[in-house]
N, C-alpha and C positions, 0 to 999 in steps of 0.2 A: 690461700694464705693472705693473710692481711697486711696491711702498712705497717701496724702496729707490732704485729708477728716478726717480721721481716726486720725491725729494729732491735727489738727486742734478742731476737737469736743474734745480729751482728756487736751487738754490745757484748752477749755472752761469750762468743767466740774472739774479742778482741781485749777481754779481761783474761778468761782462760790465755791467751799466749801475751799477755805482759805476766802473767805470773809464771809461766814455765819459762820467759823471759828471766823473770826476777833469781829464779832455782839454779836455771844454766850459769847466769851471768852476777852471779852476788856481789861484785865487785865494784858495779856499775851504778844499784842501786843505794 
């Protein structure tokens, strides 16, 4: 896996949990 790979998927999975953030917690946002 690459450098690019490797940021690419931590972006993904750090947008995926601000928005189940965003679901859980609608109050906040």
């Amino acid at each position: 896996m690459s450098a690019a790979n490797l940021v690419g998927l931590i972006l993904a999975v750090l947008i995926a949990l601000l928005l189940a953030a965003a679901l859980v917690f609608p109050e906040r946002f």
